[in-house]
Steps between C-alpha positions, in 0.01 A plus 500: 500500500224493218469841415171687354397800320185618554341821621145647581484723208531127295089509583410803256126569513284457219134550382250303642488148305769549322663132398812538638551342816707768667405395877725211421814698557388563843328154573849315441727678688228476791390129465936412496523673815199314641577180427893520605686489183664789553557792760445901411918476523439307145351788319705817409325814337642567171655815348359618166658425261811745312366670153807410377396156528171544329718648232648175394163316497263721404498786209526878696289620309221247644649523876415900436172464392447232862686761709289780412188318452498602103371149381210552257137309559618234270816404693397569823181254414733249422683454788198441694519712770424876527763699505646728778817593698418261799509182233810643341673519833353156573637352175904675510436327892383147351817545258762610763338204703612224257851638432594536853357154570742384225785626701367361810488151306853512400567539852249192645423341176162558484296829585136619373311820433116445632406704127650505189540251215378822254560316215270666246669803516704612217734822403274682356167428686296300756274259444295203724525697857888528413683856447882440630647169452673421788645131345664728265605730727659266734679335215680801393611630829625142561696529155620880565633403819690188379284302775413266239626441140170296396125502657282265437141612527283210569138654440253222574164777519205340302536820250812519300751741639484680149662810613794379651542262156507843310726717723756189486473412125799617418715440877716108473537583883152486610289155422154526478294181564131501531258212534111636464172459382492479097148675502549754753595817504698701331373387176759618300803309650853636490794253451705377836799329453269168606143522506296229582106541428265248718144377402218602620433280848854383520541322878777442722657171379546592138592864622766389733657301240527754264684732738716241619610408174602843432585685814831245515609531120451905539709480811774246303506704189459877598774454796293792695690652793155657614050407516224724476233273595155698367280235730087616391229318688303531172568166388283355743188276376255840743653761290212723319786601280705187475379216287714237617466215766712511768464418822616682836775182567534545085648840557671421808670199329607752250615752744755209647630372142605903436634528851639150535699571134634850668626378802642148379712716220622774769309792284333784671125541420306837579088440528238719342157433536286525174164475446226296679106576438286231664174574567607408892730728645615232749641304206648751393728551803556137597629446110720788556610378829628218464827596312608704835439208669727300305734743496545465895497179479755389249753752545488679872 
């Protein structure tokens, strides 16, 4: 059975127009259930995740400052979301999500978290509406508990996944591999093990290609035994934030290659959902959407 984290306390309020589209997190879950993709058996509420945990991915000193809500204006500004116990709670949640879903895909070969994908988050701070990185996270429990000996994170958000570059600079174990906008944000890049920086505008056929081309020689070369599949909506052609050209049969098409590549080479792949900020909500959703669908279809 396709298995799901998600959880009400995913939809954390914010100020009015803020630019985050948090209603997504309860759209998704509602518009799967609607259309028949899945059943409410699918989703499981996750448990937050263990301190311990945080420990190996992010400094203490910084999970101290989050736990007692000790960030100064500065850091808290750049997050991008105003801090307070409810979005801490949500965040260890979001986190505990995408590690138990990784354990749920060893056991079906595929499994998603409805959240996550908080790949601007780094050990010592949070940054770009990021403040616990679950991708790391989920890598190092999968390493502690000998589940997997190397993870392959395939990030695929229009913004480089700079913080999970830096926490893994220095970790053979873990690949990092993001493909993203070369004039977006962050503008200081970090260093992946394979980044790949897109044009301004770049469309489906040429972006395709491109991951093609390398999704099989990472796969050939790196030997993973595991895929964490960071799958952002932002690369779509609508995205305020985005830059790029995609179409909605663009990303699906994309979404298939990085599934299609899992389950023809017998890896498990967990799901997190990145970012997605098109002016239409609706777009939003469907993007996101579509990856559970193929997840139903091509391997349950």
């Amino acid at each position: 059975m396709l298995k799901i984290a998600w959880s009400p306390e995913y939809c954390h309020p914010l100020p009015p127009g803020h630019r985050f589209p948090m209603e997504k997190y309860e759209l998704l879950p509602e518009q799967l259930l609607y259309e028949g993709t899945v059943t409410e058996s699918n989703f499981f509420k996750p448990e937050v995740v263990d301190e311990l945990l945080i420990g190996q991915a992010h400094d203490i000193s910084y999970w101290e400052k989050l736990k007692n809500l000790s960030l100064s204006r500065s850091e808290e500004r750049a997050t991008g979301f105003p801090l307070s116990e409810a979005l801490v709670k949500r965040e260890i949640l979001i986190a505990g999500g995408s590690v138990q879903a990784a354990e749920f895909a060893i056991e079906h070969g595929i499994a998603l978290n409805i959240a996550g994908g908080t790949h601007h988050a780094f050990r010592d701070r949070g940054e770009g509406f990021c403040l616990l990185n679950d991708i790391a996270l989920t890598s190092f429990h999968l390493l502690n508990s000998q589940k997997a000996k190397r993870v392959l994170v395939i990030d695929l958000d229009v913004h480089q996944g700079n913080g999970t570059a830096a926490i893994f600079r220095n970790e053979p174990r873990v690949y990092t591999f993001s493909m993203h906008g070369a004039k977006n944000y962050p503008h200081r890049k970090e260093k992946s093990d394979l980044d790949i920086e897109l044009a301004d505008g770049t469309a489906d056929e040429e972006y395709l290609s491109i991951l093609d081309k390398n999704l099989k020689k990472l796969i050939d070369d790196f030997q993973p035994d595991f895929l964490i599949y960071q799958c952002g909506v932002d690369v779509l052609s609508s995205d305020k934030l985005g830059r790029l050209g995609m179409s909605i049969q663009g990303v699906y098409e994309r979404d298939r290659k990085v599934l299609s590549v899992a389950k023809m080479n017998n890896l498990p792949i967990m799901c997190c959902m990145g970012g997605g900020y098109s002016p239409k909500i609706s777009q939003i959703i469907d993007a996101h959407a579509q990856v559970y669908r193929l997840a139903q279809e091509m391997y349950f």
